[in-house]
Structures are given as structure tokens and as C-alpha cells.
PDB file of N, CA, C and O in Angstrom, chain B, residues numbered from 101:
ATOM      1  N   UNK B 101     124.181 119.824 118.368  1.00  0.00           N
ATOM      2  CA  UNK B 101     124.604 121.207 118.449  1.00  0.00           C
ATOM      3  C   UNK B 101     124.728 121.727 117.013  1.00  0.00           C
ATOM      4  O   UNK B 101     125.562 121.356 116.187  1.00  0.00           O
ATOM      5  N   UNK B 102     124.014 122.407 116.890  1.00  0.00           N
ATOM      6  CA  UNK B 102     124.072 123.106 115.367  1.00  0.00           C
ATOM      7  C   UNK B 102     125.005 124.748 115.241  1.00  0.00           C
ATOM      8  O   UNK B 102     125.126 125.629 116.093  1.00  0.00           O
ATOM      9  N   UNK B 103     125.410 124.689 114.182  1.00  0.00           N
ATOM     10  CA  UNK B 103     126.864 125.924 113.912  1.00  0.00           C
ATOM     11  C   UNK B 103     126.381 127.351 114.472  1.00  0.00           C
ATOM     12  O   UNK B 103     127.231 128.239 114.535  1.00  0.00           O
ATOM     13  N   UNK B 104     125.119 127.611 114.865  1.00  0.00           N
ATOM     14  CA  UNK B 104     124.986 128.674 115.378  1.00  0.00           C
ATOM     15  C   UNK B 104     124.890 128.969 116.801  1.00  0.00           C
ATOM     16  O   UNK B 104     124.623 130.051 117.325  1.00  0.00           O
ATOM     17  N   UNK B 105     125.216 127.552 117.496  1.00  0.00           N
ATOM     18  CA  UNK B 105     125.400 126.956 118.417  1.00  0.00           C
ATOM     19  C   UNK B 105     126.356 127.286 119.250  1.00  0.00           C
ATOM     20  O   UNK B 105     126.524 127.868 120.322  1.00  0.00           O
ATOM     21  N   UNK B 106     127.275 126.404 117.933  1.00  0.00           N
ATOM     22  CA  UNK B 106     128.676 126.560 118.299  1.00  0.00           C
ATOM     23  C   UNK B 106     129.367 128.420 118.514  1.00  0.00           C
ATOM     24  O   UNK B 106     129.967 129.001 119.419  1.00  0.00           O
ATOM     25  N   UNK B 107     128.812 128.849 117.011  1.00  0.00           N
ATOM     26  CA  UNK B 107     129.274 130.169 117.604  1.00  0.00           C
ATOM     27  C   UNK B 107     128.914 130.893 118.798  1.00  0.00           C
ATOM     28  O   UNK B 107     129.845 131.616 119.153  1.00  0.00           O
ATOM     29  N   UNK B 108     128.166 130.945 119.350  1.00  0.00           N
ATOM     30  CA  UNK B 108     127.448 131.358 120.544  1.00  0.00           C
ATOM     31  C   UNK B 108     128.939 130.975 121.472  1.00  0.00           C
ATOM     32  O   UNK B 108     129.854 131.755 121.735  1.00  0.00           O
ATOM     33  N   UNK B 109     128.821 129.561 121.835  1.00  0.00           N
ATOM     34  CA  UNK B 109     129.541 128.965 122.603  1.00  0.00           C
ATOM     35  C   UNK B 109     131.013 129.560 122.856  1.00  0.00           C
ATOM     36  O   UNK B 109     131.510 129.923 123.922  1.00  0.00           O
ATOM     37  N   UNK B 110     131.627 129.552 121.411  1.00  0.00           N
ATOM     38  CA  UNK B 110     132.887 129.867 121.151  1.00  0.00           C
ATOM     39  C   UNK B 110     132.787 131.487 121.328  1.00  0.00           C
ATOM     40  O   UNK B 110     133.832 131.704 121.942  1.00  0.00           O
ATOM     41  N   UNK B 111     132.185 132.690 121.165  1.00  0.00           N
ATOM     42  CA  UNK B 111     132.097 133.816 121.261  1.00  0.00           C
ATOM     43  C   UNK B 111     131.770 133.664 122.720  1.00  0.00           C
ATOM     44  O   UNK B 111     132.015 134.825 123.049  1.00  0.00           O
ATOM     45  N   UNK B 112     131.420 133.118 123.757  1.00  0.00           N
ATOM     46  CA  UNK B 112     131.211 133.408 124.936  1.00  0.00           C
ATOM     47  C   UNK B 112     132.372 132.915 125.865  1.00  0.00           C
ATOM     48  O   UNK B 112     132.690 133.499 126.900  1.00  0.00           O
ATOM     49  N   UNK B 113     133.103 131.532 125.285  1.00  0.00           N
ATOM     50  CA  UNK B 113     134.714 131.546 125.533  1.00  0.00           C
ATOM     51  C   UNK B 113     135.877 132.412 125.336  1.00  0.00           C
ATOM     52  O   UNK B 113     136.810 132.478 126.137  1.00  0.00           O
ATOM     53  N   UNK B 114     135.775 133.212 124.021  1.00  0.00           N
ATOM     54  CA  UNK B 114     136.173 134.172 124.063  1.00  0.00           C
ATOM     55  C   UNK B 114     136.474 135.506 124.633  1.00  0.00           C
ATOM     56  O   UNK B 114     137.480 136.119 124.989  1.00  0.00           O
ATOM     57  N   UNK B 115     135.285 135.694 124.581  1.00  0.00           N
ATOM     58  CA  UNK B 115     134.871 136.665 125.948  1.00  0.00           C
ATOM     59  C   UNK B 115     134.918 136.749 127.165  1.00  0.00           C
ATOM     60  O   UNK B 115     135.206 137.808 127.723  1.00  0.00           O
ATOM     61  N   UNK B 116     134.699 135.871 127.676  1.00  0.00           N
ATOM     62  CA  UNK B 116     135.480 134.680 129.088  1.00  0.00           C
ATOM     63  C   UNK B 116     137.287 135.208 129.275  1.00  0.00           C
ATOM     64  O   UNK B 116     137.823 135.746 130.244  1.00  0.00           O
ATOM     65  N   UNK B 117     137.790 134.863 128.146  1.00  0.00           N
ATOM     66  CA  UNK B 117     139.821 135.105 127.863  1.00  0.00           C
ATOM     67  C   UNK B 117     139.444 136.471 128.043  1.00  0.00           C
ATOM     68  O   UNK B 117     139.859 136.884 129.126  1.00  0.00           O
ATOM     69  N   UNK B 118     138.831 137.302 127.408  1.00  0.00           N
ATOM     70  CA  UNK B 118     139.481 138.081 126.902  1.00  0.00           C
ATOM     71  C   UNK B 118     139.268 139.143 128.582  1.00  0.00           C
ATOM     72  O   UNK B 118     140.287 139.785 128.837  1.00  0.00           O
ATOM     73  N   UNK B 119     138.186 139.311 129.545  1.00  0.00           N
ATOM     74  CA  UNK B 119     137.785 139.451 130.743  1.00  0.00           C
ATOM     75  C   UNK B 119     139.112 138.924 131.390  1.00  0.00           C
ATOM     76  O   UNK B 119     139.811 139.707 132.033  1.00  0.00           O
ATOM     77  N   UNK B 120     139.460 137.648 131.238  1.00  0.00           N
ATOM     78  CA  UNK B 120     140.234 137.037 132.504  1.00  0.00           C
ATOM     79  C   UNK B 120     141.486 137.695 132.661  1.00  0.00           C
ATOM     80  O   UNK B 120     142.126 137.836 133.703  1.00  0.00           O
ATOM     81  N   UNK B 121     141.880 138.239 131.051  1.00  0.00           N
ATOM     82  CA  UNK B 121     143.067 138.522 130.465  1.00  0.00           C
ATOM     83  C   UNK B 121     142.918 140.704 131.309  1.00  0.00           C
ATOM     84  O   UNK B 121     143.773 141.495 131.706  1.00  0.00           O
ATOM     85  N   UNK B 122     141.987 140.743 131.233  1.00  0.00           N
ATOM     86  CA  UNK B 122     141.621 142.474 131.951  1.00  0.00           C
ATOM     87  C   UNK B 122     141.643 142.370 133.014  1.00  0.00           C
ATOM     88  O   UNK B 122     141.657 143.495 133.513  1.00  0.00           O
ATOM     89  N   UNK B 123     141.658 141.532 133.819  1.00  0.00           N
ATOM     90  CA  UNK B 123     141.344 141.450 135.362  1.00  0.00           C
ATOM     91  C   UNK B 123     142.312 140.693 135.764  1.00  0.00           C
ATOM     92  O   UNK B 123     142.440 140.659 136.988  1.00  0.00           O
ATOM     93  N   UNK B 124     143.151 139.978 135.064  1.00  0.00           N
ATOM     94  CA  UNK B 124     144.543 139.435 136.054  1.00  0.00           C
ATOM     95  C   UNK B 124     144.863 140.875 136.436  1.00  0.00           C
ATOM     96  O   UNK B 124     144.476 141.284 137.530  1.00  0.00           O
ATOM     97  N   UNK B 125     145.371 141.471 135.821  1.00  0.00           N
ATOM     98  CA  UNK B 125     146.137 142.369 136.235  1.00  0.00           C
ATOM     99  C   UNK B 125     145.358 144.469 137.050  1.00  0.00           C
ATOM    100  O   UNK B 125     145.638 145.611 136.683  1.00  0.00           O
ATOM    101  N   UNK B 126     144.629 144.072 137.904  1.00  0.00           N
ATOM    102  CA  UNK B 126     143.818 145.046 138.931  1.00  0.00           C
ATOM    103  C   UNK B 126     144.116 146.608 138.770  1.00  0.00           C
ATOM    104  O   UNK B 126     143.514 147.569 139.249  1.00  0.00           O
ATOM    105  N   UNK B 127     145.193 146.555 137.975  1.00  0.00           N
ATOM    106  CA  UNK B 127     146.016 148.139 138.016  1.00  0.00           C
ATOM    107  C   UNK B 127     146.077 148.702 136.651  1.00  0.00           C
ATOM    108  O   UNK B 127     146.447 149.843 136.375  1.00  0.00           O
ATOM    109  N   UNK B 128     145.657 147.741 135.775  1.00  0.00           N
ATOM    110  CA  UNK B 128     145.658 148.332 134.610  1.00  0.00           C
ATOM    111  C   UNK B 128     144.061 147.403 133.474  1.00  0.00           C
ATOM    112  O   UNK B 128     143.971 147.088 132.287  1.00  0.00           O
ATOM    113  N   UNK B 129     143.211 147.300 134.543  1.00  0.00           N
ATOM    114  CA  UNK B 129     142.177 147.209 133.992  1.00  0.00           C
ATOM    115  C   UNK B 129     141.133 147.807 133.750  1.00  0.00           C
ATOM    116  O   UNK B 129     140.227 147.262 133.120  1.00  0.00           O
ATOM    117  N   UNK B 130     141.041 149.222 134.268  1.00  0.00           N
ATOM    118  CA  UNK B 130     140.442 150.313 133.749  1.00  0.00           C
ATOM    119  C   UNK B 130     141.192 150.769 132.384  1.00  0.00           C
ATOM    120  O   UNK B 130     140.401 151.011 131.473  1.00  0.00           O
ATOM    121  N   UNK B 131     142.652 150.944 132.043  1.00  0.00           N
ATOM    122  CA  UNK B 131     142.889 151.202 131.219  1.00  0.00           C
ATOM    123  C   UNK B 131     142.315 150.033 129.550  1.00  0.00           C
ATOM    124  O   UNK B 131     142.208 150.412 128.384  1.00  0.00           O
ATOM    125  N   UNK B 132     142.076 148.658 130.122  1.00  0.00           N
ATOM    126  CA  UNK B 132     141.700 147.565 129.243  1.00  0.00           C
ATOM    127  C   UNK B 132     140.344 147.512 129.037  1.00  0.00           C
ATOM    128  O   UNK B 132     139.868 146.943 128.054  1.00  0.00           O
ATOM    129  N   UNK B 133     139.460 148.234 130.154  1.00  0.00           N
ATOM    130  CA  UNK B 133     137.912 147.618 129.990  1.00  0.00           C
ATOM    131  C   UNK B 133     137.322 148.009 128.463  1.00  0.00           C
ATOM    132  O   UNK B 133     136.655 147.228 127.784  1.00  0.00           O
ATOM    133  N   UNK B 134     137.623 149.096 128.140  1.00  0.00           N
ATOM    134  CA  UNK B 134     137.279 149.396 126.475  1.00  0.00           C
ATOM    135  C   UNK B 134     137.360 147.821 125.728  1.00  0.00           C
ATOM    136  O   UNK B 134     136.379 147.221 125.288  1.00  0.00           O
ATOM    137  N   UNK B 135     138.509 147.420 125.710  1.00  0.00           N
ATOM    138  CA  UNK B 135     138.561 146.561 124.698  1.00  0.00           C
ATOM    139  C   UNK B 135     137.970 144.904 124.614  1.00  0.00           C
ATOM    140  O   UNK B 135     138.220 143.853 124.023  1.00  0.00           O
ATOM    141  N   UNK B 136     137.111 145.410 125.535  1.00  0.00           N
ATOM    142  CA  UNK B 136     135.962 143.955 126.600  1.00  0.00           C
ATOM    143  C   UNK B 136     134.504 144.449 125.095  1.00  0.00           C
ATOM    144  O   UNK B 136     133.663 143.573 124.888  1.00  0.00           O
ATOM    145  N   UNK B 137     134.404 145.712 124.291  1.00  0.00           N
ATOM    146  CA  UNK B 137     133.447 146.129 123.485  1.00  0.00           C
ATOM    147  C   UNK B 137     132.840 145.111 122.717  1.00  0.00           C
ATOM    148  O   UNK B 137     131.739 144.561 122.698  1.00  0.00           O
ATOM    149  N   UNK B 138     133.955 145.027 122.056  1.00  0.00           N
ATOM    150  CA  UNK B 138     133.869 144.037 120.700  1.00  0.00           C
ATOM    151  C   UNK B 138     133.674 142.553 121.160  1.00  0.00           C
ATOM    152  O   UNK B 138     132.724 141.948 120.665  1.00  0.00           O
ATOM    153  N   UNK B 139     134.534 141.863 122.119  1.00  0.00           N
ATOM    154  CA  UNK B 139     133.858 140.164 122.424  1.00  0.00           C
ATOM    155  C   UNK B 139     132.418 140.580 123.238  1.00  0.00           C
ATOM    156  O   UNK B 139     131.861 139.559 123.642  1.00  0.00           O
ATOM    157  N   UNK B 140     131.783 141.655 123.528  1.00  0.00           N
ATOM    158  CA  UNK B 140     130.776 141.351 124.263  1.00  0.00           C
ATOM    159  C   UNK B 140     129.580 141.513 123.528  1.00  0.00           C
ATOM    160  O   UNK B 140     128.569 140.811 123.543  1.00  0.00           O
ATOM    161  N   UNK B 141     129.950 142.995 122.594  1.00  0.00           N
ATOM    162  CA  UNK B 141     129.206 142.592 120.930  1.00  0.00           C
ATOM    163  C   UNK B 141     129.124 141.157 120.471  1.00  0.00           C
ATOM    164  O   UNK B 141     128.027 140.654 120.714  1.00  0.00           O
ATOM    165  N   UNK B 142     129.816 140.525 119.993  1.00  0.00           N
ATOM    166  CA  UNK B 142     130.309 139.243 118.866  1.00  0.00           C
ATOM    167  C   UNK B 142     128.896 138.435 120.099  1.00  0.00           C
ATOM    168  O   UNK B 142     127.753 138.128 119.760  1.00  0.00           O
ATOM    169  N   UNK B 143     129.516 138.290 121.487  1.00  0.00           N
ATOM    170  CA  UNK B 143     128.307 137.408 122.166  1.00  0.00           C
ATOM    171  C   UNK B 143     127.157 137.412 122.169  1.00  0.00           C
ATOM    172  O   UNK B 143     126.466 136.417 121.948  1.00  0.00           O
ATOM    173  N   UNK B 144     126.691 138.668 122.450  1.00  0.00           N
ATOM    174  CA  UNK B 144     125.907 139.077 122.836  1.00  0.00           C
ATOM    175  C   UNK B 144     124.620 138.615 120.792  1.00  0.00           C
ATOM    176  O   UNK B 144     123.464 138.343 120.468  1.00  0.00           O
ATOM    177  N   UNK B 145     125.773 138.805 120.257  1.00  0.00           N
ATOM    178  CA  UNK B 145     125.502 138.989 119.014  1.00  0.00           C
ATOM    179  C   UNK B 145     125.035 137.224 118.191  1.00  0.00           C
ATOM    180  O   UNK B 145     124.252 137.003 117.267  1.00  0.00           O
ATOM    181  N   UNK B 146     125.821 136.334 118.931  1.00  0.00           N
ATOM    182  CA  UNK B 146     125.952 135.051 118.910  1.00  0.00           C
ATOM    183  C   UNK B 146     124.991 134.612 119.101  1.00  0.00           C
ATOM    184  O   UNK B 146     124.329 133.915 118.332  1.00  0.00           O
ATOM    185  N   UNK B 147     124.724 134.959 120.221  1.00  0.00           N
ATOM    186  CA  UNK B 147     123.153 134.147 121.104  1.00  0.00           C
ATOM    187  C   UNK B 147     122.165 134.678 121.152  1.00  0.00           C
ATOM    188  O   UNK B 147     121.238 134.268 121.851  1.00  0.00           O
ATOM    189  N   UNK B 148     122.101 135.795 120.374  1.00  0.00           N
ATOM    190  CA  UNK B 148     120.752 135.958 119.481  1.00  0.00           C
ATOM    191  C   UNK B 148     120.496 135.077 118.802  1.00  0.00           C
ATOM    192  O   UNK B 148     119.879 134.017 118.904  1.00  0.00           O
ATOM    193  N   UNK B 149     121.079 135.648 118.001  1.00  0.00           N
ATOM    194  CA  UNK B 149     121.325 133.944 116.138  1.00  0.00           C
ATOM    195  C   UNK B 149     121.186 133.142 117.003  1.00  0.00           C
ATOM    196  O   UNK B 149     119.981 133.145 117.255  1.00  0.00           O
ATOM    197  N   UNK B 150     121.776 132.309 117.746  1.00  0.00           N
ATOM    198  CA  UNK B 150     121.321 130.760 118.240  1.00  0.00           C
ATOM    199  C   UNK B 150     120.019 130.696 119.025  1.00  0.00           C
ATOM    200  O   UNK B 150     119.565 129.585 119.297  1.00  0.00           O
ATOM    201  N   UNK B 151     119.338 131.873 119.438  1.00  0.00           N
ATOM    202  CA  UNK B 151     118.422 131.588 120.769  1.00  0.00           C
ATOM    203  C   UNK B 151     118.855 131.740 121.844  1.00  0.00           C
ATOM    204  O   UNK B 151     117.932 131.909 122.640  1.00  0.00           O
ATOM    205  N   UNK B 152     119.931 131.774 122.357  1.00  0.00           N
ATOM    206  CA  UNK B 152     120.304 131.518 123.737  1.00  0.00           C
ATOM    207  C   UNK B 152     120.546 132.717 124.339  1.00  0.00           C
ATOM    208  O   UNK B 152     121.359 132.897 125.246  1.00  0.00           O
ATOM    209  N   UNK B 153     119.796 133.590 123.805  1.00  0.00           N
ATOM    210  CA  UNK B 153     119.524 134.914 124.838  1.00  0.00           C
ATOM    211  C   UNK B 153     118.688 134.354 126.344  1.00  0.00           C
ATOM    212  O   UNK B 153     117.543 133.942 126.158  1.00  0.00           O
ATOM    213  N   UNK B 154     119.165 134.330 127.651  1.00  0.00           N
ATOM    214  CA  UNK B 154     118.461 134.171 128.769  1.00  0.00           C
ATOM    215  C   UNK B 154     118.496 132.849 128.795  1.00  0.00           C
ATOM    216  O   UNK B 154     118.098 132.567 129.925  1.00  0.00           O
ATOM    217  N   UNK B 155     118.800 131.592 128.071  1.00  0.00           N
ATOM    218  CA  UNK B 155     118.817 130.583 128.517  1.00  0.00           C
ATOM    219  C   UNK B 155     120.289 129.776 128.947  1.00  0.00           C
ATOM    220  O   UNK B 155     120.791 128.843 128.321  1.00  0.00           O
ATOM    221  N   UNK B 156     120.691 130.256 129.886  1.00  0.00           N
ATOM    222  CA  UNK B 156     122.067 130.296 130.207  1.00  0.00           C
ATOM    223  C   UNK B 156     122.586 128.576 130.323  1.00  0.00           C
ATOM    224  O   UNK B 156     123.603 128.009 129.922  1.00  0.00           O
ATOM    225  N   UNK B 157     121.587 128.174 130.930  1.00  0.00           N
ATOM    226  CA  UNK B 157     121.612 126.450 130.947  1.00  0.00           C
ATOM    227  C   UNK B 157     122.164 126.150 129.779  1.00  0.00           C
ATOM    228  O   UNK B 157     123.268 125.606 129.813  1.00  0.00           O
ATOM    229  N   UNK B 158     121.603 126.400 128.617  1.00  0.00           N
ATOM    230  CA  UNK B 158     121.850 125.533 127.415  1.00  0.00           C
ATOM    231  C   UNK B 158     122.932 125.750 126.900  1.00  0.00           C
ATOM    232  O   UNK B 158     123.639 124.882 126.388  1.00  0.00           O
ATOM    233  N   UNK B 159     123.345 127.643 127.018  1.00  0.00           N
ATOM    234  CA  UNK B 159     124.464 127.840 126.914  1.00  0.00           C
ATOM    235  C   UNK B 159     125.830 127.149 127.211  1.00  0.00           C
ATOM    236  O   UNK B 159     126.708 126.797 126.423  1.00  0.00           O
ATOM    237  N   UNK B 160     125.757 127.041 128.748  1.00  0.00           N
ATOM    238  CA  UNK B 160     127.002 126.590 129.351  1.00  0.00           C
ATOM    239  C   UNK B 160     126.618 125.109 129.187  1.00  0.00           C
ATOM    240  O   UNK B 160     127.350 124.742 130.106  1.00  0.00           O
ATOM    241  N   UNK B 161     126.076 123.993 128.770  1.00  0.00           N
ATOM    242  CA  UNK B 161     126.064 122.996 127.933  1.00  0.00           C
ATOM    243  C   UNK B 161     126.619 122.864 127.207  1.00  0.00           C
ATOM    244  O   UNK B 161     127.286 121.833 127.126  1.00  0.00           O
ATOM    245  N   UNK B 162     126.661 123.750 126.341  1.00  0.00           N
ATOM    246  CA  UNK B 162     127.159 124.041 124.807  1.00  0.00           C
ATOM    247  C   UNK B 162     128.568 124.200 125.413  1.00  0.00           C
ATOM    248  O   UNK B 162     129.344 123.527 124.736  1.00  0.00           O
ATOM    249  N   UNK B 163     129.089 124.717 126.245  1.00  0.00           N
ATOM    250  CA  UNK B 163     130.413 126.091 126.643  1.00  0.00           C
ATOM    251  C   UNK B 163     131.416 124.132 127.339  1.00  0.00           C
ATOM    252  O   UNK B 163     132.610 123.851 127.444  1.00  0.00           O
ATOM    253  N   UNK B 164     130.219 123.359 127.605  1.00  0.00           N
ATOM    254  CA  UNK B 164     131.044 122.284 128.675  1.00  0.00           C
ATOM    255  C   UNK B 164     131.284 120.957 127.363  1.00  0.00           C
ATOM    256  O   UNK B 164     132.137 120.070 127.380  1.00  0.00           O
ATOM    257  N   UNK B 165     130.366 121.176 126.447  1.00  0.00           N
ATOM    258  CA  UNK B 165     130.763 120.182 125.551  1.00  0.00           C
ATOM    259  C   UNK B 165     132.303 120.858 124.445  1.00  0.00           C
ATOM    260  O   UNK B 165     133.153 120.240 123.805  1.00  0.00           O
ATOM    261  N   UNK B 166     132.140 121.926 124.596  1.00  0.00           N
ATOM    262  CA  UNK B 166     133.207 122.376 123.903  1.00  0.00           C
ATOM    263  C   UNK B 166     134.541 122.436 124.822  1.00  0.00           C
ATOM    264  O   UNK B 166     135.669 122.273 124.358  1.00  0.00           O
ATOM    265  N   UNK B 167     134.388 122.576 125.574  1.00  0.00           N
ATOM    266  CA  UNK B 167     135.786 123.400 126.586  1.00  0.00           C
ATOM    267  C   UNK B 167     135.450 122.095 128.122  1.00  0.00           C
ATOM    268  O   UNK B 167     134.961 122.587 129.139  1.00  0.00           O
ATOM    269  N   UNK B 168     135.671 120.985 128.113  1.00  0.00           N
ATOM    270  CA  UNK B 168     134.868 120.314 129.078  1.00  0.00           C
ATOM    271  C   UNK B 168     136.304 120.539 130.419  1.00  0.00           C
ATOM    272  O   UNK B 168     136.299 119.802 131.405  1.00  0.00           O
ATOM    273  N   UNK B 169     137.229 121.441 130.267  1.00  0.00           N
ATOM    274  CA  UNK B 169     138.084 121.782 131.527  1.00  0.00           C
ATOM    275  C   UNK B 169     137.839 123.305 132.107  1.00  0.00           C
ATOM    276  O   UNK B 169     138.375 123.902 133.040  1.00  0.00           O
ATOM    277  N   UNK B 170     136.883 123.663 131.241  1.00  0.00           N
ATOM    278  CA  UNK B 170     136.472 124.880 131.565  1.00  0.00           C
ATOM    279  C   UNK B 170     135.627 124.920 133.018  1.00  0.00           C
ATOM    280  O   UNK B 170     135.687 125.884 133.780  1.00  0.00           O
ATOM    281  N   UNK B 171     134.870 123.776 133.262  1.00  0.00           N
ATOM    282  CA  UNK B 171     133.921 123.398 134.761  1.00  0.00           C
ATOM    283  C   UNK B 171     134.462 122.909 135.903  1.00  0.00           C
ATOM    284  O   UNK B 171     134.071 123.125 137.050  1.00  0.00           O
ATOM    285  N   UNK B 172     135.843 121.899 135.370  1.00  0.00           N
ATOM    286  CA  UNK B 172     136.124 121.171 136.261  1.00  0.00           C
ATOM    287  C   UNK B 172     136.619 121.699 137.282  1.00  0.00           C
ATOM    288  O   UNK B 172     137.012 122.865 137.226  1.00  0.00           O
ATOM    289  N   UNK B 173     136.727 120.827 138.651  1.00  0.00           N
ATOM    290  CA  UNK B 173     137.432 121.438 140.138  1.00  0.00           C
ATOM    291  C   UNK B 173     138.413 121.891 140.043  1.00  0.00           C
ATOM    292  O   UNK B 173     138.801 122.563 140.999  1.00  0.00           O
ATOM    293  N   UNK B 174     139.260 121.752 138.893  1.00  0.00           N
ATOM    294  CA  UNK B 174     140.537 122.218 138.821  1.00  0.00           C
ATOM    295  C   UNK B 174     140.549 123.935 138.740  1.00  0.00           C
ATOM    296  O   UNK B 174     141.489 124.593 139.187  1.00  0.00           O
ATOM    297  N   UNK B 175     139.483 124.469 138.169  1.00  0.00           N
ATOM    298  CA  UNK B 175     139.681 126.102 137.829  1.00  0.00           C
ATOM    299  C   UNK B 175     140.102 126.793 139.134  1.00  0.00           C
ATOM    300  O   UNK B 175     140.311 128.006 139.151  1.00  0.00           O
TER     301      UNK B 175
END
């Protein structure tokens, strides 16, 4: 996994929180969706630089070697 890799990975975990963090709460996530801008930039922005535009496989590879409780049955 090479560092442009990793950022990809880590900018798409991010982005992941920062979604989960707008949508716990159903009543005040129109007022939050704005601030979904910027981690979806940074991603979107990530996996260019790495390649991993459309190759979602390799992505969430990357997303399971980093975060490996992020897949499990437990979520």
C-alpha cells in the first residue's frame, strides 16, 4: 500500500464519520448535509491521486487493512 493509498483510504473513513455523524440524528440532517462538502472533496480528491476512482474493490481493501472492524458482523 503506498501513501497515496493510504490517503484515499483514510479520506474515505473520514467521510464515512463524518455521514454517520449527519444521519444519526434524521431531524437535523438537512441542516448538516452542507458540511458532508469538504470530506467528499478531500475523497473524491484522494482517489484520484491514488487511482481508485471506480475501483471500489481495491479501495475497500485498502479501507479493511486499515480499519479491519470497519467489515466485521459486528457493525
Amino acid at each position: 500500500m503506498h501513501q497515496a493509498e493510504i490517503a484515499a483510504a483514510q479520506a474515505y473513513i473520514r467521510l464515512l464519520a463524518a455521514t454517520r455523524a449527519v444521519i444519526d440524528d434524521p431531524d437535523d440532517a438537512p441542516q448538516y448535509m452542507p458540511l458532508l462538502t469538504s470530506p467528499i472533496e478531500e475523497a473524491d480528491e484522494a482517489l484520484r491521486n491514488a487511482g481508485l476512482m471506480g475501483n471500489e474493490d481495491r479501495l475497500f481493501t485498502l479501507v479493511r487493512q486499515l480499519r479491519p472492524s470497519m467489515t466485521g458482523s459486528g457493525r
